[in-house]
N, C-alpha and C positions, 0 to 999 in steps of 0.2 A: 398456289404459287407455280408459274411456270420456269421448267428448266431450258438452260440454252449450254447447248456445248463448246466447251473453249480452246478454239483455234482448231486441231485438227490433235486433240489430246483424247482421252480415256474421261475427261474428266468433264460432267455437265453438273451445275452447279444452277441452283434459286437466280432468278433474274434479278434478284437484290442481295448484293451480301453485306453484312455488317462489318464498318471499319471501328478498330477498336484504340483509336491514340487520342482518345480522353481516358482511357482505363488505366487509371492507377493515379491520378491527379483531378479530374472534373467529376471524374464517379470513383468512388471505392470498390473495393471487391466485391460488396455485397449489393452493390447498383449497377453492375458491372455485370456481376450474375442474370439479373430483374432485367437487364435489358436484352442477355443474350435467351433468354427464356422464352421471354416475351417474341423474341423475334422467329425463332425456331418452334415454336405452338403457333408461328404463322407460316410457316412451310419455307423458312430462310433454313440452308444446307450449308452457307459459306460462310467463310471469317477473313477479315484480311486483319494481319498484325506486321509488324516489324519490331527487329533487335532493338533499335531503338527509341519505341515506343515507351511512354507516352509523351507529344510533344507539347510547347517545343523541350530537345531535348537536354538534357541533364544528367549528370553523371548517379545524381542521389536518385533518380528512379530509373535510370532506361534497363530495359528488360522487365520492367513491371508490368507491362499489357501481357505479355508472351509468359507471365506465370500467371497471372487470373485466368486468363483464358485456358492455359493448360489444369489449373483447378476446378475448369467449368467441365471440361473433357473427360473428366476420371469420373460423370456420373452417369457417361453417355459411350454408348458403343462406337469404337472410332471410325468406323470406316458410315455410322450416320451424318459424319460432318464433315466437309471440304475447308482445311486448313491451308490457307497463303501465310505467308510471313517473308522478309526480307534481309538481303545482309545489305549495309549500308552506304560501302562506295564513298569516294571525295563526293564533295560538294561545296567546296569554297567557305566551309567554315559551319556554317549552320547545320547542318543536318548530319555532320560527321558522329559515328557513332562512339560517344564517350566510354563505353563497355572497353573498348581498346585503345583508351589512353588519346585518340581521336589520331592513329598510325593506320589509317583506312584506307586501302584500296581494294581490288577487285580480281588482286593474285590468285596462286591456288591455297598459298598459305592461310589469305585472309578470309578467305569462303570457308576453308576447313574449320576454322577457329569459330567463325562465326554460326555454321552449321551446328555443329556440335553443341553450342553456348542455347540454339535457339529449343534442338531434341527436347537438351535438358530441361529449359525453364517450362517448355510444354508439355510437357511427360509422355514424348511419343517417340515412337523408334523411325516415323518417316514422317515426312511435308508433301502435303500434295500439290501446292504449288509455290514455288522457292522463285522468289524475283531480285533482280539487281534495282534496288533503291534509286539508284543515281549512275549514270554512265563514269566512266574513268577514260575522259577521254586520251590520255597519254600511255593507256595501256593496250596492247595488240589486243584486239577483240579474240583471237585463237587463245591467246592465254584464260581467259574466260573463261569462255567457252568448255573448255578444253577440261578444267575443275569441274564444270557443273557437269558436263557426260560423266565424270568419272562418279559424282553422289547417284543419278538415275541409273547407274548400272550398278553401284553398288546396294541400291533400293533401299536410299535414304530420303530420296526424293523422286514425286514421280511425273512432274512436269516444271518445265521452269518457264519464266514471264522477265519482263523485266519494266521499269519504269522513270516516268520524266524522260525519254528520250525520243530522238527526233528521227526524221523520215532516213533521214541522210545514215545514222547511227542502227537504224531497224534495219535496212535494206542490207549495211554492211555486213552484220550481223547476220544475216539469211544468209548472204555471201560463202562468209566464214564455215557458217554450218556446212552447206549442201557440198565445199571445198574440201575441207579436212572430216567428212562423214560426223560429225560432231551433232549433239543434241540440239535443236532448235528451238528459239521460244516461240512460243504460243499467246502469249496476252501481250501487251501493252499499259500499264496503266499512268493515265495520266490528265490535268489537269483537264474536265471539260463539261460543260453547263450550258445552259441557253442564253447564259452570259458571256459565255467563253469559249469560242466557237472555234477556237484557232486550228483547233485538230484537223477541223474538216478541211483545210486549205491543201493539204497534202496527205499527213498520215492516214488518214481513213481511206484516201485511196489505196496505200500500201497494207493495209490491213483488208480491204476486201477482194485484191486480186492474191495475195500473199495466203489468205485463209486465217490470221490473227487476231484474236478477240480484245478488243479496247473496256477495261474496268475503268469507267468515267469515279474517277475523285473529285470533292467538292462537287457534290451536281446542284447544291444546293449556292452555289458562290460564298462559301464561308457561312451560312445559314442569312444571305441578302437575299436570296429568291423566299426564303420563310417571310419577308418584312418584320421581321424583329428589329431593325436596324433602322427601322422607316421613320422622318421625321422627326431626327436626332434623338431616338431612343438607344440608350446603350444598356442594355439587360445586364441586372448583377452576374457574375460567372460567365459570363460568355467570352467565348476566344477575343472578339476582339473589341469587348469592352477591358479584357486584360491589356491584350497588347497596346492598347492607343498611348495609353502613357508612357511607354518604351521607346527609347531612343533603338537605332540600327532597323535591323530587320524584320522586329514585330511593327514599328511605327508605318514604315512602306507597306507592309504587306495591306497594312490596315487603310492606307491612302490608295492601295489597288481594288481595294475590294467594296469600301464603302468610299462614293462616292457620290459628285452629281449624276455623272452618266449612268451608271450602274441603277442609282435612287428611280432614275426617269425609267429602265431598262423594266424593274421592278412593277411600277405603276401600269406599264400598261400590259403584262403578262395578268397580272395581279385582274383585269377585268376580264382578257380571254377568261381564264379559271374559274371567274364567277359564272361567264355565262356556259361555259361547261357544269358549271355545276358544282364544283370539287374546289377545295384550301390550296392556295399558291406552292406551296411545297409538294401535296399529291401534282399537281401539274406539272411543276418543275422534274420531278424523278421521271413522270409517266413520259414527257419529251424525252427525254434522253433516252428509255427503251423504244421510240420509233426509227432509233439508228439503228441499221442493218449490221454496223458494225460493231454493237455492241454486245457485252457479253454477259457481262454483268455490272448495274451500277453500285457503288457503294457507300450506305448512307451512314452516320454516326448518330450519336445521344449520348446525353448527359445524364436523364433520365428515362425509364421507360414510358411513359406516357407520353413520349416527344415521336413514338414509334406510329402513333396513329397514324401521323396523315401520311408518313412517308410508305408506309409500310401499304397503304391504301392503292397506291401507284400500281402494286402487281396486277390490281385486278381492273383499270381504268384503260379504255383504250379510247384515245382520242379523235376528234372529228379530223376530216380531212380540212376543213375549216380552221381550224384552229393550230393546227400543224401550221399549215399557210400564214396565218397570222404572227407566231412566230417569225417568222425570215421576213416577214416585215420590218417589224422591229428590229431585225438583225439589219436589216439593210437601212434603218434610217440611224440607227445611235451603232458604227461600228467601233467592235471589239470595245466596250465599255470597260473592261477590266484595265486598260492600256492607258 
């Protein structure tokens, strides 16, 4: 497994890290375990978790991924493994973390509380890398800011990232730092797949002149690039054979993700990988490490044997061929997710 370093930090990390918000609802503790096992006997060093994992969220579990995972920790020496986690920030309803009553923002209060809350359920006395969930756009980014310098100097944390946010919001944010000497971030994570290309329109610029590492989320499209979804198959358990029958938020997401375009998007990636050789899923991950601006991608499971093919990607490097063929497809079905 090769390492890449992120952003201009202390911290190089597995070129795949494991996302863990089905832990504690789609896998239990003890599948939960099996998969972080399995993934670490393959040379994975990272974890990403949030407060309010596992989604979507809920008051009756959130902080459940951020204690299994801190029960996976106490068998393993800590500084073997690169720990992310997140405090959670507004978000218009959804994603607001229940832990606090959903009174979320991006204050110093709210980081404090939230810091503290994550130590505990992970049984560690620091986070290696601590990201903002979701922007708080009506809050001064120096206010921020300003809390998280004060966790990296107090060495509770020893790099921050942050995520879902835009070019406009990153650059700001660089701003603020290099103005008021303030801690900088270093990653970006956020929505991106060879279905979901939208990053590259702008923030990947800002992330490769900036020095900022991008952890691609969903690189799978919700598990559409897997084709498990293919040809009206809805898998028991799966994200969004749950959500289809939900009114709000799960019903859209599941209209953005599984669709015609997306089906077609699917299909003809689905033949590059054959003739590479390799399962739509190792293709799908292995594209995402040919961006310069990545850092690390991040993959999930329900089970551990779902780790094969993705886990297969660290060690597949693909033709120049087949790269190409991608942005084909990108340029005849755009932005399929839309």
């Amino acid at each position: 497994m090769k390492r890449r370093r992120l952003g201009q930090s202390g911290l190089t990390v597995s070129e795949i890290c494991i996302g863990t918000m089905t832990f504690g609802v789609q896998a239990d503790q003890a599948q939960s375990h099996a998969i972080l096992d399995r993934a670490f006997d393959a040379g994975v060093n990272f974890l990403d978790v949030a407060e309010i994992y596992p989604v979507p969220p809920s008051p009756e579990y959130a902080g459940r991924s951020e204690e299994i995972v801190g029960a996976w920790l106490r068998g393993r020496p800590r500084d073997s493994v690169i720990v992310a986690t997140k405090v959670a920030g507004p978000s218009g309803g959804w994603f607001i973390a229940p832990v606090r009553s959903g009174n979320t923002s991006l204050d110093r209060h709210s980081i404090q509380r939230a810091v503290e809350a994550s130590l505990r359920r992970l049984g560690t006395d620091y986070i290696d890398l601590y990201q903002t969930h979701w922007p708080d756009p009506d809050l001064p980014y120096e206010e921020t800011l300003a809390a998280l310098d004060e966790l990296v100097r107090a060495g509770k944390v020893r790099a921050v990232g942050c995520s879902n946010e835009s070019a406009w919001g990153l650059m700001k944010s660089l701003g603020v730092s290099q103005m008021h000497d303030l801690v900088r971030v270093q990653t970006v994570q956020n929505n991106f797949s060879l279905m979901h290309r939208r990053f590259e329109d702008e923030l990947s610029r800002v992330c490769k002149r900036e020095k900022i590492s991008l952890l691609p989320y969903s690189p799978l499209g919700g598990g559409m690039l897997s084709g498990k979804y293919q040809n009206g198959n809805w898998p028991d358990g799966a994200r969004f054979s749950n959500y289809r029958h939900n009114t709000g938020r799960g019903s859209h997401m599941v209209q953005r993700f599984v669709n015609e375009r997306t089906g077609a998007t699917f299909d003809r990636m689905a033949e590059i990988a054959r003739k590479e050789g390799i399962a739509p899923s190792t293709f799908a991950i292995a594209w995402t490490l040919t961006r310069d601006f990545v850092g690390s991608t991040i993959i999930g499971a329900t089970r551990a044997e779902q780790l094969t093919d993705t886990l297969a990607a660290a060690s597949v490097e693909l033709s120049a061929e087949a790269v190409a063929a991608v942005d084909d497809i990108s340029r005849d079905i755009r932005y399929p997710m839309e």
